[in-house]
N, C-alpha and C positions, 0 to 999 in steps of 0.2 A: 301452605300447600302440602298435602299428603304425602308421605314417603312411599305410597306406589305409586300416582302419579306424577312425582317428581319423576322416579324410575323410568316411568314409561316414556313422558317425554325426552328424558338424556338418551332414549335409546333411537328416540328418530332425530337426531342430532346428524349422526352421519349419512343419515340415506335425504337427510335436507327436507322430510314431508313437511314441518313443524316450522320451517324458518319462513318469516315473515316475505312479505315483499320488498317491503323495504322503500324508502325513496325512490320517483323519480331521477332522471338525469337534469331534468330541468330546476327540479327542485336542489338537488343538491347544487348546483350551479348557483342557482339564486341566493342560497343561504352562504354558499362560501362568500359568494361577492358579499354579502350584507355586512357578515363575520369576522371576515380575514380567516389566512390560510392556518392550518391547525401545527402555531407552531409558537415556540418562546421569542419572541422579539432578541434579534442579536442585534448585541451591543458591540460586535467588535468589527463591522463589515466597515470598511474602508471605501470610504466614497472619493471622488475625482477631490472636491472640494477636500477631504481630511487627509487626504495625498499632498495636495498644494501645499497644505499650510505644512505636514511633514518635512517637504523640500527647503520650504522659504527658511526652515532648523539649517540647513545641511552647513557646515563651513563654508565648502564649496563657492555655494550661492550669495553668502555674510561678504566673503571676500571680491566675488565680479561686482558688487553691487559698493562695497569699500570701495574700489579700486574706481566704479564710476563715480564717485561720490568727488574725489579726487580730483579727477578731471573737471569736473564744473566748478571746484576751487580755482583751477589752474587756467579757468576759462576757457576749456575747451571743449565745447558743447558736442561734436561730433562724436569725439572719440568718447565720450561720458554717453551718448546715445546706441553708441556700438557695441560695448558692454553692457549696458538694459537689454539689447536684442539677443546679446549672447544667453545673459542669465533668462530671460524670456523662454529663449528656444531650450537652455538646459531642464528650464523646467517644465516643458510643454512634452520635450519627448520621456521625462522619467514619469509624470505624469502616465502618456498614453502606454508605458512598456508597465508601468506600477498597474494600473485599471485593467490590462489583457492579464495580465498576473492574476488582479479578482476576478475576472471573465472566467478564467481557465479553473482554477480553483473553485469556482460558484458553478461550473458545468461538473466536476467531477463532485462537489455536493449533494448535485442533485442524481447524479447516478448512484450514489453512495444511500441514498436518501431510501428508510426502510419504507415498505409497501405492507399494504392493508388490505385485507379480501373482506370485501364488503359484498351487501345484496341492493343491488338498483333496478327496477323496473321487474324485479323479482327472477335475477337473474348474478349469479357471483362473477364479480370482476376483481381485479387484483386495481389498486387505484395508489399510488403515491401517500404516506403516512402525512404529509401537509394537505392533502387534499381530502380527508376525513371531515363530515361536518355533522353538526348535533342533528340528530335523527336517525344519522345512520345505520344501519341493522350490520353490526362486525363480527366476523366469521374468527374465531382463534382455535387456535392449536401447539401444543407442546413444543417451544420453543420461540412463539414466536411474542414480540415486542407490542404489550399493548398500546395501541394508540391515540386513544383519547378516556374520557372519562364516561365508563360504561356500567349500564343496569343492564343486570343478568337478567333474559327470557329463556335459555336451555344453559345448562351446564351435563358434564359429563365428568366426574370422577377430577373436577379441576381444581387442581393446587396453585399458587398466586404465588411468587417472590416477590414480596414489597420492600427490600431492602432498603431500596432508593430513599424510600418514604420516610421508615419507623426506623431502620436502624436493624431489624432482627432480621437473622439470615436463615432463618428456619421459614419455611413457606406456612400459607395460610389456606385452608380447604374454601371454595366458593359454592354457594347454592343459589338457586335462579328463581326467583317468584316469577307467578305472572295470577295477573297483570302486575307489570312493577308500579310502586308503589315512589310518585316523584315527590312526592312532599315533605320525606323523609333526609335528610341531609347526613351522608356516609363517609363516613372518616377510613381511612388508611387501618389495617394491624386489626385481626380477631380472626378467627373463623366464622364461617357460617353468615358472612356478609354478603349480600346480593350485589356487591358492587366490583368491580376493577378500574384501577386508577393507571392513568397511563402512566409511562416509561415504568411499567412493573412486566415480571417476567411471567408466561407461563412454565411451569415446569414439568407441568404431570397434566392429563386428560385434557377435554376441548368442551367448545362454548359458544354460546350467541349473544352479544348485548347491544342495547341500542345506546350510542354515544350520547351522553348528555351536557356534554364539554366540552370543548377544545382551545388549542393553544395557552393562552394564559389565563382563561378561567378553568384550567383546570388543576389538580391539588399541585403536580409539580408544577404549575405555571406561578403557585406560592413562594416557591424557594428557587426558580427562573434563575430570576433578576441576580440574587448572590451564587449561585453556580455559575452564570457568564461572569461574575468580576473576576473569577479566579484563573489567575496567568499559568501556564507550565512552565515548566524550563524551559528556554532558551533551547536551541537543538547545539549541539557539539561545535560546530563549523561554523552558525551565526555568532557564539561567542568570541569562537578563533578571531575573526574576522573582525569582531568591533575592537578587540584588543589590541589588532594590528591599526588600524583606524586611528587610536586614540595613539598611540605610541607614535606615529609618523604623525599623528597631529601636534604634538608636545615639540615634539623635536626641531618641525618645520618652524613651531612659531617661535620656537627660541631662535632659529637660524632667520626667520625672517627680522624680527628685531635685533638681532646684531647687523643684520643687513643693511637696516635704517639706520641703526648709529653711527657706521661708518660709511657711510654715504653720506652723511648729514654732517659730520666732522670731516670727511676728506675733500669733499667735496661741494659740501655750504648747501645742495640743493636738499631742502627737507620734504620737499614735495613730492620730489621726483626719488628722492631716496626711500620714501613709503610707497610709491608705484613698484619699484624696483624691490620692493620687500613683498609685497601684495602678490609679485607675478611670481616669486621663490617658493612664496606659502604654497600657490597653486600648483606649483609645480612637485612638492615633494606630496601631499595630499593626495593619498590616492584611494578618493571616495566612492574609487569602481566596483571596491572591495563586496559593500554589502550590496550594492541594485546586483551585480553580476552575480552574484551566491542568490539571491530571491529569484532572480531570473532562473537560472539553471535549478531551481529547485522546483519552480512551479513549470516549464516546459518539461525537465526530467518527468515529473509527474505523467503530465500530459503526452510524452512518448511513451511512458510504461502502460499509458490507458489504452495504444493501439495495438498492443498485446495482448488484448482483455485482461488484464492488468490493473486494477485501482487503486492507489497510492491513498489510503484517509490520512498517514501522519507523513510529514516532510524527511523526518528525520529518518523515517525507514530509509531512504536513498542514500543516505549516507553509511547506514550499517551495512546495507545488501554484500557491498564489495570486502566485507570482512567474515562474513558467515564462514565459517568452519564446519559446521555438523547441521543438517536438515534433515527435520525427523518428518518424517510422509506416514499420511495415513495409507491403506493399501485401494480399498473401496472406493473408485470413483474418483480416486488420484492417479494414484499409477494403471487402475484398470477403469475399465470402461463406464462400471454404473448401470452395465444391463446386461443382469443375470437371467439367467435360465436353466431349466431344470437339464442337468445333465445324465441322472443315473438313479435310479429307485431302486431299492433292497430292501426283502420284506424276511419277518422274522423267521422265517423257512428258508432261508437261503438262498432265495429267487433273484436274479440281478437284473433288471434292464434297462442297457443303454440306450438312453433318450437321444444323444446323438449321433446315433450310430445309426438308425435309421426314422423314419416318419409313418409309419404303422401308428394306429390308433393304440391306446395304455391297453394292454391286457385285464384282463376283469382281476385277476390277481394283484394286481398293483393299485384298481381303481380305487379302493380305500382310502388306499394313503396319502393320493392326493385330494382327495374331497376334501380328507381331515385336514390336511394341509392350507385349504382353501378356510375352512370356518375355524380354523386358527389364528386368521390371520382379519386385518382391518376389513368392514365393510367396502370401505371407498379406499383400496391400498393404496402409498406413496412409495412405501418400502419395496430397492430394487426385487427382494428374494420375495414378498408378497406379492408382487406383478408377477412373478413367475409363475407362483403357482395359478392364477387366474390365468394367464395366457395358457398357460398348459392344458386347464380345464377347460378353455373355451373352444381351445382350438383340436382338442385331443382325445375327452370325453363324450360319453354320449351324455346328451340333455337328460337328468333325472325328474321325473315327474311330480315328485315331490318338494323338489327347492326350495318351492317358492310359500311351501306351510311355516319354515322355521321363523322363529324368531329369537333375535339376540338378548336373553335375560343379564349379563355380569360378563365383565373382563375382570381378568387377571393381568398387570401389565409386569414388563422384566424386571427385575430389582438385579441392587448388584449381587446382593448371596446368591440369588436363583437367576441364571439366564435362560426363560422358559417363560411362555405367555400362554394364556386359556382363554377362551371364551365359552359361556356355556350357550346353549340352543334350546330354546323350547321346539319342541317336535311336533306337535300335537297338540290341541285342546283339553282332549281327554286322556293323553297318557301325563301321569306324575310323575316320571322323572324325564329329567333331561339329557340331553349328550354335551357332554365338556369335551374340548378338542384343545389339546396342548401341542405346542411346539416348540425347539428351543435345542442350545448345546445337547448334543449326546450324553454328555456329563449331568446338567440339564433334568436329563428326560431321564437319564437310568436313576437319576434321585428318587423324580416323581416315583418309578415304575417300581420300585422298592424292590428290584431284583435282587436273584442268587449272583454269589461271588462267580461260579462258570459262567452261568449265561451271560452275567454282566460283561466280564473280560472275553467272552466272544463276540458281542455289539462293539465294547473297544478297537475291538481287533479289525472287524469291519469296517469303521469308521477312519483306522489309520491308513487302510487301504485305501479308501477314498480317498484320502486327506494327500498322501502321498502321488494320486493325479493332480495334483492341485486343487482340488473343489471343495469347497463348503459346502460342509456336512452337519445336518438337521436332523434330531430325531422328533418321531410323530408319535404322538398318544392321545387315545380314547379313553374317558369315562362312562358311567352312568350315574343319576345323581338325580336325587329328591328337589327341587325347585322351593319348597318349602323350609327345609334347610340346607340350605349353601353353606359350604365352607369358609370362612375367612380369607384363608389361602389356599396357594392350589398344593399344596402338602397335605389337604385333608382329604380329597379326593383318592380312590382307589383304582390309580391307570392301569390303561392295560399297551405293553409296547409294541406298536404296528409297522415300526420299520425307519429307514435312514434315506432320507433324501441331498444327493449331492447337486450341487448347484455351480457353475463357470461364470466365472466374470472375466473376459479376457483380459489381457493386456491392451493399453492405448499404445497404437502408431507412436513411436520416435520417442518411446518411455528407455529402453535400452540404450538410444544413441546420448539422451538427456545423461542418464546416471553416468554415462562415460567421461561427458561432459564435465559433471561436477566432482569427477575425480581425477580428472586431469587440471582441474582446479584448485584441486586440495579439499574438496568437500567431502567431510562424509557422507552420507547419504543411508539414514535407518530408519526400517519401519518397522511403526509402532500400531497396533493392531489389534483387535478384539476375537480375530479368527481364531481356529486351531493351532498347535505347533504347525502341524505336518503340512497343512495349507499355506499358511505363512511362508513358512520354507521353500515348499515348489515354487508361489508369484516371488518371491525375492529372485531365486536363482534364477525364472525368467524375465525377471528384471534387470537382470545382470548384475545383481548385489551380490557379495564378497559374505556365503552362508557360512558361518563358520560353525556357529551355535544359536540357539534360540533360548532365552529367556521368557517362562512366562509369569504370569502375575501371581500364582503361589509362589512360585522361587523369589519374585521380586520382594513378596511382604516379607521373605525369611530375612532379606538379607540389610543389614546394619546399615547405618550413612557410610563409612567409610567402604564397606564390602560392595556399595550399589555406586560410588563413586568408581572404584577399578574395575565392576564388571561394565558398566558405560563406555571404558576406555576402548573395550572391542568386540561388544557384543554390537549385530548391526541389526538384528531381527526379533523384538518384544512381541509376543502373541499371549492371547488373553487378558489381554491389558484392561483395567477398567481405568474409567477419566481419571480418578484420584491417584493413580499409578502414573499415569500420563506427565503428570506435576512434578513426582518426584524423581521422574528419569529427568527432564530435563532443567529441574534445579541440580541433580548431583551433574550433568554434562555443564551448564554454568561453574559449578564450583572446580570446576577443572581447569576451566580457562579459556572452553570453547564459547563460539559463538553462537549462539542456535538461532536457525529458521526452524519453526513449526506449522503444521498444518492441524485444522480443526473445522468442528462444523455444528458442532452439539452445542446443547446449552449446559452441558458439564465439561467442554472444552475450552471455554472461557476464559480458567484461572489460567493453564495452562500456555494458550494463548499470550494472554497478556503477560506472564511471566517471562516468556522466551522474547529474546533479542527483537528477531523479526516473528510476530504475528500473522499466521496466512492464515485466509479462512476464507471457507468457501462459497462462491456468488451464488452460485445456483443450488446446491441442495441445501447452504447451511443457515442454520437459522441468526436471526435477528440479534442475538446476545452474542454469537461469536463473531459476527462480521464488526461490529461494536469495540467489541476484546481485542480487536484484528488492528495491524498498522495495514496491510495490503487484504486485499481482495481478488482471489479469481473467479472471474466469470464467468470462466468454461470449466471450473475445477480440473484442469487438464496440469497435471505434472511439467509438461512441456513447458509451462508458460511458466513457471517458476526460473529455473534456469533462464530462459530468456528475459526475465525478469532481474535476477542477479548479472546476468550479461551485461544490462544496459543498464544499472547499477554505477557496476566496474566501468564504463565507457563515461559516465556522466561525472562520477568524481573525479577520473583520468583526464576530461576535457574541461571540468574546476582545477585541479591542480595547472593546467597550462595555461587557463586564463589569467590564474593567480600571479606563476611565472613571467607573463609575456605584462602584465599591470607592473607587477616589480620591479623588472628590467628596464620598461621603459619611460618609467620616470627616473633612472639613474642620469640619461644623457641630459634631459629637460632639467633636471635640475641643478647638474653641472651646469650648461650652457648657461642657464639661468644666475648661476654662483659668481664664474669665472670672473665676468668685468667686474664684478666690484672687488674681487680679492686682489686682482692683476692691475687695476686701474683701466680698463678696458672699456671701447665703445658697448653702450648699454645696447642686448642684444633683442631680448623678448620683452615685454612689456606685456604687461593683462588679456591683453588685447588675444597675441600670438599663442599663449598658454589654454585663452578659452576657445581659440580653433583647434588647437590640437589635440583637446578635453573632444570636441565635437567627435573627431578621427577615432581618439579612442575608445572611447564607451561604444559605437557601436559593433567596434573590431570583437570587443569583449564578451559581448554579449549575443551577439549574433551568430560569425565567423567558430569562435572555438563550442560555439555549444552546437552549431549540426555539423563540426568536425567525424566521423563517422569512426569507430573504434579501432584500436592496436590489433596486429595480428594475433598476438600473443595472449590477450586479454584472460583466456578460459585455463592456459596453461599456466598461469604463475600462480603463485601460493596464497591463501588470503592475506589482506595486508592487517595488520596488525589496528585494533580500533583506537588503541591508547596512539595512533604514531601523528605525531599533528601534521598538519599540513601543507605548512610550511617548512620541511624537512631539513635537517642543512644541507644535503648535496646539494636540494633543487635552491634553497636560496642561495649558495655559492655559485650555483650554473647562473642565475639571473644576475646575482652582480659582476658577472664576468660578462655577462653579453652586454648588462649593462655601459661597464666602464670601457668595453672593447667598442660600444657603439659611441660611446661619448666622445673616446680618442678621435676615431674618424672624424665626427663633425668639427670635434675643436678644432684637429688639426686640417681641414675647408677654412674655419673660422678665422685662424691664424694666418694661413699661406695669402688668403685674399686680402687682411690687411697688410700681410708683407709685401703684394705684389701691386699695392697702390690702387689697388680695384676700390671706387665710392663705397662708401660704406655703405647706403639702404643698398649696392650690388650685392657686397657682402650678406649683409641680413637676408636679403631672399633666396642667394646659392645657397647659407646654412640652413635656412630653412627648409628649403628643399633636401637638402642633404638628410635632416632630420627626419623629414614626412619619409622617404626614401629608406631611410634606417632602421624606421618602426615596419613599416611594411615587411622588410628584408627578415625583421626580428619576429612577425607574424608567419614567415613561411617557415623559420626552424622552427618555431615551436608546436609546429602543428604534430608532430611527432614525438616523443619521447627517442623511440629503438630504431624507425624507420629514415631512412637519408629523402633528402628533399626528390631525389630524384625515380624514388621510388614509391613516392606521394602520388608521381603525375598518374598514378594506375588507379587512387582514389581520388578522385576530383572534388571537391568541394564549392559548387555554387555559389554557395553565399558568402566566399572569401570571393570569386571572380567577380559576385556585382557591389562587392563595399570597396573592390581594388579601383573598380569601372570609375564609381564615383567620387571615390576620392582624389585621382588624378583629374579628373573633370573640374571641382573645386580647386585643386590645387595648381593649373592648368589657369582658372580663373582669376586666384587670387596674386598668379604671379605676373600674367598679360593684359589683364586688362587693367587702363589706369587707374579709373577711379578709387578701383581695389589696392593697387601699386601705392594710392595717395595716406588710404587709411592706414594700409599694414608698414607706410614706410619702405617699403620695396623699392628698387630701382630695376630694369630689363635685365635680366643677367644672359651674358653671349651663349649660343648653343654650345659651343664646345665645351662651355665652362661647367654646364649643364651634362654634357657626356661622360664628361669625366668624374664628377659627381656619380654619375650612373653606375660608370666603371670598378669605381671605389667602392657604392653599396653593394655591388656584385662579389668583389674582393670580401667584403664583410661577412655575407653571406656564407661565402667558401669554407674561409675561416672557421665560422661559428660552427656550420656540419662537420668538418675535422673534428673538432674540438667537443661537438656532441657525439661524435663515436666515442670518443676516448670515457665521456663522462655516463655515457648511455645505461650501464649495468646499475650503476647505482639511482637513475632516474626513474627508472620502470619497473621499480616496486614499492 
């Protein structure tokens, strides 16, 4: 294809003349069903059935299924069929809570899941990147994630990161034939390739290809298969947590085989002394560990998603509540993301404020914004390129000639030069053209190759600006031979027309947010590409702590150790470029903090991914950083960040008390369970009573403390330390105090009833009761760390009132009615015996809130 017509077609690239039709909708529909969705076959999605067989592993289930095994020895077929039903139902509800876990997870995939602007019916739609199919005519643009395997029909100045692919991190130049040429079979890595391979990046210009692949015929769909075998790490908290699993499992079953042997030798029964070992095992095993951490990890998720909020990694929930330092972009984070032109200044010293009133631009200023306008994209995205359109449109009068130009060459920003051009053919018959630059002040006085006065007079200008808060532009004009174009726009000879300042307000409850996260302990810095002087105004009306501003020359001067101490309190970086961005928050890691970062680029990425927590933005950022990213906002709204760490801090706050309230309350269960065979004692639980109160607990655990609703205190205490495990010692000393304080109770029901000659199945179902009674009692302290139970009743919790509803209802069942009576070994126990039971757990209770003031300071952090 000729290098003018190549030309000519990239230039109708943007105005869309030259892009095909494209597919039907029908068609595309047809070929997806034919095809399959455009996507790598995951190997790791967890079906109902690879759930079951997960379960049928657990101890847990080895042991209900032991323990019936037992009983059809002992020929007793009932209670051997009562235990099938228990392990049945244990595995029927981890199951349906394991499957709403993929449910919930496989709906925040799909929101997570990158989109593709395609042409259908000869018309662009934005369509889901699994819903790409071979034919399709794909729309790209600098940044974003290609999506299947594409023959170039238009390119435009497009550069390719094929990293993925070859290995090399240097990008690759693409050129477009037409007609493409299918017979040809294109490899990955060169320049000058008519082709793009999905999951490669764009980085540079834009493009049109029609898909000739997808999912796994395409080149990544080659190296698919060995990218899904490879596992991450474990997250922090899932480790803790199988550690704890396996240590109470080691220990239990040492305790349960000494339980058998002295049973077995004291008492001759080996039968019954492996029941009695079996019900010990079950009782010190506390397998609620991991479902209750996957549960709370995938609802935490799924609350932070009602935030517009996206959780892509789990383990981000766990960092949130240690974040220390969140470095903010300023553009469409903290403000709004719709600028507008606020102030024109032209090189005669002319000023006029654009908000100050709504008069039509003055013919004196009309210049600067035309130039401003074919400076700037055909089809703008960029907030301060709308502005200039909306201004012209709404502001200028209609020029009669507009519609002769035509766009020969862009010049796009680089990092030496922040300044962009485009050149204009004017005319048929004039040879030269008009080049219209815009870009930093700094920028533009480069280009305009001014005197050291006049230069430091434009400065001067511009920190006036700067110091109303507004972003400030300088505008320049060429003239220029069409016949030879410069390389760069440094060869051109501008001429400087003036400074245009621009407002991006503040977002709503951006002020109340940074309060927020310094009454948290957070710091809170932005990092920015603006002016100083700009920078500094939105910080202070941000309500950030302006002390000083660094910008990106000062930052190259300064050493690792000299950028490590000025991070310690510099809160405001201006002129930052991406590769700066990396090395503020590598030296704020090497300090000790924990960083949240925001990004949205495709040079934001490293950055991204380097920092703790990963934000990146839903709506304007591109496809590589949402990638980079552990979370997502989808309103890029600053606000949601905070609220986001909010419910963070609330979800590992209501993991730590499920952990608590799990540990506690297998200390009395597996007393009770201990006791008769140290003591010589009537045998108390039995399989049977351990796997209804397994029922009781797991859903307390997983239900109850996770829509528990947060501490008052939450935003005011310090971040907590990431290294600090979970299982803290204060809080495991508070638990084996509630523990051993809830065990004394029951024992001592247990004991006073066989002292007082009360039947024994009486016995077993008063302690019973006492038990169910003492876990409940042990669920309402824990529901707080700092708060007293009596000052809970002003946060009510639901879903503790309908698991309280129905647990007494069961328990209600399993002590009055006979048949029940028959199985569990019960006998009626009197009401009074029953009140005073009641009276006792209530005593318990009292106790335990004393005793959590005392302990409180050290609980709640």
């Amino acid at each position: 294809m000729p290098r003018a017509a190549a030309k000519h077609q990239a230039n109708e690239i943007e105005s869309g003349a030259a892009t095909p039709c494209g597919l039907s909708e029908s068609e595309a529909r047809a070929r997806l069903l034919a095809e399959g969705p455009n996507e790598l076959p995951r190997s790791g999605r967890r079906t109902p059935l690879r759930i079951a067989l997960e379960v049928v592993r657990e101890p847990m289930l080895a042991l209900l299924l032991g323990g019936g095994a037992v009983y059809l020895l002992l020929g007793d077929l009932r209670e051997a069929l009562i235990l099938l039903c228990f392990a049945t139902l244990s595995v029927a509800i981890t199951i349906i809570q394991e499957a709403r876990t993929e449910r919930v997870l496989e709906a925040l995939r799909d929101l997570t899941s990158p989109r593709a602007l395609v042409v259908r019916d000869g018309e662009r739609r934005r369509v889901a990147g699994r819903e790409v199919v071979r034919g399709d005519i794909v729309m790209l643009a600098e940044g974003d994630r290609i999506p299947a395997d594409l023959l170039l029909i238009q390119s435009r100045d497009l550069q390719v990161d094929e990293s993925l692919l070859t290995g090399e991190s240097v990008p690759v130049r693409k050129v477009a034939t037409m007609p493409p040429d299918r017979t040809v079979k294109h490899r990955p890595g060169g320049d000058s390739i008519p082709a793009v391979f999905s999951g490669s990046l764009v980085v540079r210009g834009s493009g049109v290809g029609e898909a000739v692949a997808t999912g796994a015929r395409t080149e990544i769909g080659a190296i698919g298969q060995a990218l899904s075998s490879l596992e991450s790490e474990a997250p922090r908290l899932q480790m803790q947590t199988r550690h704890l699993v396996r240590l109470f499992a080691l220990a239990g079953a040492a305790v349960s085989a000494l339980a058998v042997l002295l049973y077995g030798w004291l008492r001759g029964g080996w039968l019954d002394g492996i029941l009695a070992g079996i019900a010990l095992g079950m009782s010190m095993l506390p397998e609620e560990f991991p479902m209750v951490l996957t549960i709370f990890m995938a609802m935490g998720a799924w609350r932070i998603s009602q935030v517009r909020v996206l959780t892509r990694r789990a383990a981000a929930i766990e960092t949130l509540g240690s974040a220390t330092v969140l470095c903010t972009d300023k553009t469409g984070t903290l403000t709004r993301n719709q600028m507008a032109i606020a102030e024109l200044r032209t090189p005669g010293g002319g000023i006029f404020p654009l908000m100050k009133t709504s008069d039509v631009v003055p013919e004196a200023f009309r210049d600067l914004v035309e130039l401003g306008v074919l400076a700037s994209a055909e089809v703008p995205f960029d907030p301060m390129e709308k502005a200039f359109f909306e201004l012209s449109a709404e502001r200028l009068p209609r020029r009669s000639d507009a519609g002769d130009r035509q766009l020969v060459r862009s010049y796009g920003l680089r990092p030496e030069l922040l300044a962009m051009s485009n050149v204009w053919r004017t005319n048929a018959g004039d040879p030269d053209c008009l080049v219209a630059a815009k870009g930093s002040p700094e920028a533009i006085l480069k280009l305009c190759r001014l005197g050291t006065e006049r230069a430091a007079s434009i400065r001067k200008d511009a920190d006036a600006m700067a110091v109303e808060g507004l972003r400030v532009l300088g505008v320049a004009r060429a003239r220029h031979a069409e016949s030879v174009l410069a390389d760069e726009q440094t060869g051109f000879a501008f001429e400087f027309m003036g400074l245009v300042g621009l407002a991006d307000p503040i977002r709503p409850g951006v002020r109340d947010a940074v309060a927020s996260c310094r009454s948290a302990g957070i710091r809170v810095v932005m990092i920015t590409g603006d002016y100083p002087a700009t920078a500094k105004a939105i910080a202070r009306e941000a309500g950030l702590n302006v002390a000083d501003v660094v910008t990106g020359e000062e930052l190259r001067a300064l050493s690792a150790a000299d950028l490590r101490r000025a991070v310690k309190t510099t809160t405001v970086f201006a002129r930052i470029m991406p590769d700066q961005k990396l090395a503020i928050v590598n030296a704020l890691k090497a300090n000790g903090e924990v960083v949240a970062m925001t990004g949205d680029g495709v040079n934001d990425a490293p950055s991204l991914k380097a920092a703790d927590i990963g934000i990146a933005m839903g709506g304007r950022g591109t496809d590589v950083a949402r990638e980079a990213s552990s979370i997502v906002l989808l309103d890029d709204d600053f606000g949601s960040i905070v609220k986001t760490i909010r419910l963070g801090r609330r979800i590992y706050d209501n993991l730590r008390k499920a952990m608590s309230f799990i540990f506690a309350v297998h200390v009395p269960i597996a007393g009770l369970a201990l006791m008769p065979l140290v003591f010589g004692l009537p045998i108390l639980f039995g399989p049977i009573h351990i796997a209804f109160l397994e029922m009781v607990i797991d859903p307390v655990c997983s239900l109850v403390f996770e829509s528990e609703t947060e501490e008052e205190d939450i935003m005011e205490r310090p971040a907590r330390d990431p290294e600090e495990a979970l299982f803290t010692r204060p809080l495991m000393s508070w638990s084996l105090v509630q523990g051993v304080l809830a065990w004394a109770v029951v024992a001592a029901i247990f004991l006073l009833g066989l002292h007082s000659g009360i039947p024994e199945s009486e016995v077993r179902a008063l302690t019973f009761f006492a038990l169910v009674v003492s876990i409940v009692g042990l669920v309402l302290v824990n529901r707080a760390f700092s708060a007293s139970l009596i000052s809970l009743l002003s946060r009510p919790n639901r879903v503790l009132g309908a698991v309280i509803a129905v647990d007494s209802m069961v328990l209600g069942l399993v002590l009055l009615w006979p048949p029940a009576n028959v199985i569990f070994q019960f006998g009626p126990p009197g009401l009074s015996d029953l009140a005073a039971v009641l009276a006792t757990a209530i005593g318990l209770v009292a106790l335990l809130e004393f005793l959590k003031y005392r302990w409180a300071g050290r609980l709640s952090v």
